[in-house]
N, C-alpha and C positions, 0 to 999 in steps of 0.2 A: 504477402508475408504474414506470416502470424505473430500477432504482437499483444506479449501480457501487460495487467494494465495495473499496476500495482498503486492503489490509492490508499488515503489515509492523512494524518495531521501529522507524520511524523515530526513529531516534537519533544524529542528531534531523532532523526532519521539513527538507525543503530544495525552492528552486525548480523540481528536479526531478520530485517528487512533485506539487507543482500546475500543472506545466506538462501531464502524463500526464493530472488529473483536466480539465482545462480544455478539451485536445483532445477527450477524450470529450466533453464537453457541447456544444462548438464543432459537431464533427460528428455529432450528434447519436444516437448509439447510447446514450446516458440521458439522464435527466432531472436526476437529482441525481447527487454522489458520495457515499459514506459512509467516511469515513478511519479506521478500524480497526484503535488500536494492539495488539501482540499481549503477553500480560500474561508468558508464558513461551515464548518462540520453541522451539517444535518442535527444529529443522532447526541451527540456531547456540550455541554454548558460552551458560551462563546470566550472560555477565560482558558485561551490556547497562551502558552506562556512565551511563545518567540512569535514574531510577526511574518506574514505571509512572505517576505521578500528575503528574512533573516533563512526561514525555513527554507523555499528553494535553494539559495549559495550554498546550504548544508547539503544539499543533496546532491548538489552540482557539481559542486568539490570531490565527496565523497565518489562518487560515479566516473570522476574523468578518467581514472586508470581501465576503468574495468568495461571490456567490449561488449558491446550489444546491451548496454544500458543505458537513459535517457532520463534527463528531467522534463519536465515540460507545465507550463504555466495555465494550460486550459481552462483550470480552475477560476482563475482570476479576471477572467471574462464578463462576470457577473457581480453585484455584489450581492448577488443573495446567495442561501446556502447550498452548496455544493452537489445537488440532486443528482445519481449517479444515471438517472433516463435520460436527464438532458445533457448529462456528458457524453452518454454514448450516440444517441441522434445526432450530436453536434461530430461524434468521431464517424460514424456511418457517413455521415453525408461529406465532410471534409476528407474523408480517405478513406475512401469506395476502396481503394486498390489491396486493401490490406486484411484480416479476420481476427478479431478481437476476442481475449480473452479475459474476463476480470476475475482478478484473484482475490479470494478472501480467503478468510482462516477459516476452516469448520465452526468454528465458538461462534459467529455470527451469523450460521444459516438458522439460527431460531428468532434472530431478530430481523430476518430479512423481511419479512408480512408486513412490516412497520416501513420498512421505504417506502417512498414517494412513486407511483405508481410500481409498489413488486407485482400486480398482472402483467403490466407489459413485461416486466425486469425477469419474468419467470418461464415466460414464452419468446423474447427477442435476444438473450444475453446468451453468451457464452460462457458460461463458469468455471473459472480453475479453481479448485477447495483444496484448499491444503489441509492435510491431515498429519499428526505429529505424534500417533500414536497407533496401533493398532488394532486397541481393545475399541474404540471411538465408533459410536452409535454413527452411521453416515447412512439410516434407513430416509429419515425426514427429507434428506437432498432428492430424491426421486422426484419431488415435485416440481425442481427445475427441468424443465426441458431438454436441455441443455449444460450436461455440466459431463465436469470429469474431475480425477482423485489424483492431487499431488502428493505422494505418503514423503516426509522429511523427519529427520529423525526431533525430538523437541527441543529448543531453544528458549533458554530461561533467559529471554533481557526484555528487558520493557522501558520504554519512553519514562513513563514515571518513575523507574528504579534509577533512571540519568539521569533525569531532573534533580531528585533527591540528594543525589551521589553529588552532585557537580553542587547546590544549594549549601550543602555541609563541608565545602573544600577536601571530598575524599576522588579517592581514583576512579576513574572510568573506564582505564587502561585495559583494553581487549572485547568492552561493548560495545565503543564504535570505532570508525573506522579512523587509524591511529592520524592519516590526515586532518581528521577536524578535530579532532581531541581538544587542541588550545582553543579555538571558537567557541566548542561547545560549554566548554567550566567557561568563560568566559562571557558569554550570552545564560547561564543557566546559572551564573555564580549566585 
């Protein structure tokens, strides 16, 4: 089965992020998504503002309606930070049976150089790049071996615009997903 590997701190998880998994399954470049919080982000300051266990339920919640979505805990396996080589060796070898996709947003194949072995990451991964525009430079991507273009149309929400939003007691209503709405002002008040 082909399965997208959707990582990140979502903090906290927004219509954004299942708008990204949905297109994928819509046009079919997988089968499932797999939402993959990251337990210590690599790449970002450790001052993640919900906690690893707060963040999954958001996810978990948010995903139960919706088929061929998954959360999953992988991340937490380790307490060090969330290295996406030794996520996927740990996915290779634990589920041979299946072909892995990880998705990132175009905006971070200029920071990929910077992960924790990108040689291997550049020759062993499968790449799904979402792209949200069409004017978008995607020449630099060629250096992955391995990759392909999911074009979505753009999505203005951001974790930090919900943080903020929910911090100030103003609405959040419509960037995420109206099941955890009350959690989320509530963990982010």
């Amino acid at each position: 089965m082909k399965i997208g590997l959707l990582g990140g701190s979502f903090d906290p998880i927004h219509n954004g992020h299942i708008e990204i998994a949905q297109a994928a399954l819509q046009q079919n470049f997988v089968q499932q998504v797999w939402f993959i919080p990251s337990y210590i982000h690599p790449l970002k300051d450790s001052n993640v503002h919900a906690d690893f266990e707060q963040r999954l339920s958001l996810i978990k919640k948010a995903l139960a309606t919706l088929p061929h979505c998954e959360a999953h805990d992988f991340e937490k396996r380790s307490q060090n930070p969330s290295f996406t080589q030794k996520l996927m060796l740990y996915l290779y070898q634990n589920f041979p049976q299946h072909e892995f996709y990880f998705m990132t947003g175009y905006d971070i194949i200029p920071d990929l150089p910077k992960w924790y072995n990108y040689p291997w990451l550049k020759e062993n991964v499968n790449f799904l790049i979402i792209t949200r525009s069409s004017s978008q430079n995607i020449d630099n991507a060629d250096e992955l071996k391995h990759h392909q273009f999911l074009h979505i149309p753009p999505v203005d929400i951001s974790s930090t615009q919900i943080r903020n939003l929910a911090a100030q007691g103003k609405s959040i209503h419509g960037l995420v997903p109206h099941i955890i709405e009350p959690d989320i002002i509530e963990i982010y008040k």
